[in-house]
C-alpha positions in Angstrom: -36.3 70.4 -50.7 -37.5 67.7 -52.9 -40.4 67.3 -54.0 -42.4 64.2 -56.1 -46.3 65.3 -56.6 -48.3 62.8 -58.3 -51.6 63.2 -60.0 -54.1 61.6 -62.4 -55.5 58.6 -59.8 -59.5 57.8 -59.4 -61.8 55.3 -59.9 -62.1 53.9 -63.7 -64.2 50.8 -64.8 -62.3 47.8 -65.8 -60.9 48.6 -69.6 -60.2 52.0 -68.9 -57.5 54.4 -69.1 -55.5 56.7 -66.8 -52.4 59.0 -67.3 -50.9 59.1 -64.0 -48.2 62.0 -63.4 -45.5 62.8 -61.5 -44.1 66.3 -61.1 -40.6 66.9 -59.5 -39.1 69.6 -57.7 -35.7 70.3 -55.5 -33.3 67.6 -58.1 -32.1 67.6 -61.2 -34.4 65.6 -62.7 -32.8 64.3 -66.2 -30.2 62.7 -64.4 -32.3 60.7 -62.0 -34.1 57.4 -62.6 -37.4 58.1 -62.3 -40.4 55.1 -61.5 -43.5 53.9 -60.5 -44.6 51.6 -57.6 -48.0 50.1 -56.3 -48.6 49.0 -53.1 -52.3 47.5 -52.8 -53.4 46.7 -49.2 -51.9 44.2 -46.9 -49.4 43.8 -50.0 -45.7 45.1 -50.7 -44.8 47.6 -52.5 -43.4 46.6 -56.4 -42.1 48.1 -59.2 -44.8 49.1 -62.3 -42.2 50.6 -64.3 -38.9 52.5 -64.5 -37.5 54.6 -66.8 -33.7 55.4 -66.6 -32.0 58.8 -67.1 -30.9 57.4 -70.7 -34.8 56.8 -71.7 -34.3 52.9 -70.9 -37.6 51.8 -69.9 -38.3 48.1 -67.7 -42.0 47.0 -66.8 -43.8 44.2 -64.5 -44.7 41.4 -66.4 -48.4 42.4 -65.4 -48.6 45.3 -67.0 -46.6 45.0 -69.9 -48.2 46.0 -73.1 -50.9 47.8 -71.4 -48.7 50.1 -69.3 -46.6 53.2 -70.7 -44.2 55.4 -68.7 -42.4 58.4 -70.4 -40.2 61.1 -69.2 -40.5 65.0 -70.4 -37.1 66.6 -68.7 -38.2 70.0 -70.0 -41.0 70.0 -67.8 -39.5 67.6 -64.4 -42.5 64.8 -65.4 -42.6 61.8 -65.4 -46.1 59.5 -66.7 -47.7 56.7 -66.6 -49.9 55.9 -69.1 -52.5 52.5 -67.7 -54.5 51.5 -70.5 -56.9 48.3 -70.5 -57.0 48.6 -66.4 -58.2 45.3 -63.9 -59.4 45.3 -61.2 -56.0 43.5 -60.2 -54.5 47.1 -60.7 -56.3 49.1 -58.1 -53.5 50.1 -55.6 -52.0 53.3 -54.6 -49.7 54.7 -57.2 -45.9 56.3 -56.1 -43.6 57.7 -57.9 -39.7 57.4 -57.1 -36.6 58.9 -58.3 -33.3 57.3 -57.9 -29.7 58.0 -58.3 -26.7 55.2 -57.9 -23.8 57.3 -56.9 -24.5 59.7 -54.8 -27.1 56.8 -53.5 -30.3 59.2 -53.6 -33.7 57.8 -53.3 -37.2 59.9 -52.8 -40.5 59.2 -53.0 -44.1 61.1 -53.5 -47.3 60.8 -51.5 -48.9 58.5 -53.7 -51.9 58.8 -55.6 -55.1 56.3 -55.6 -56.0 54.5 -58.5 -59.2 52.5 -58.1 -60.4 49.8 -61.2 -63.9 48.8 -60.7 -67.6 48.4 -62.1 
């Protein structure tokens, strides 16, 4: 059974920093590409940022330079590191791994993250 269990949300002030992760179980994880979505209310859900299975890493144009997201295969994580958070950002967070071939595609519960004075 697989598993994506994220952690790290809350409520920051505008500025701050979070380290979002996302622990996997049930797949073997340094072969998947692993990401992260938001999906704030009444909108769609985008891409944040994806890292591939090589360590290739693509972010939103909103984020970039503020946003990290790093993979540790020993340990079946994957973060997200939000520094200099809006209130733009507030959303819920979810993390997705993906594979091409076998098509494979799973997502966690999400996690809360709330930017606001």
């Amino acid at each position: 059974q697989v598993q994506l269990v994220e952690s790290g949300g809350g409520l920051v002030q505008p500025g701050g920093s979070l380290r979002l992760s996302c622990a996997a179980s049930g797949i073997t994880f340094s072969i998947y590409h692993m990401g992260w979505y938001c999906q704030a209310p009444g909108k769609q859900r985008e891409l944040v940022a994806l890292i591939t299975n090589s360590g290739s890493t693509n972010y939103a144009d909103s984020v970039k330079g503020r946003f990290t997201i790093s993979r540790d295969n020993a340990k079946n994580t994957v973060y997200l590191q939000m520094n200099s958070l809006k209130p733009d950002d507030t959303a819920v967070y979810y993390c997705n791994s993906r594979m091409n071939s076998p098509p494979r595609n799973y997502w966690g519960q999400g996690t809360q993250v709330t930017v606001s004075s």
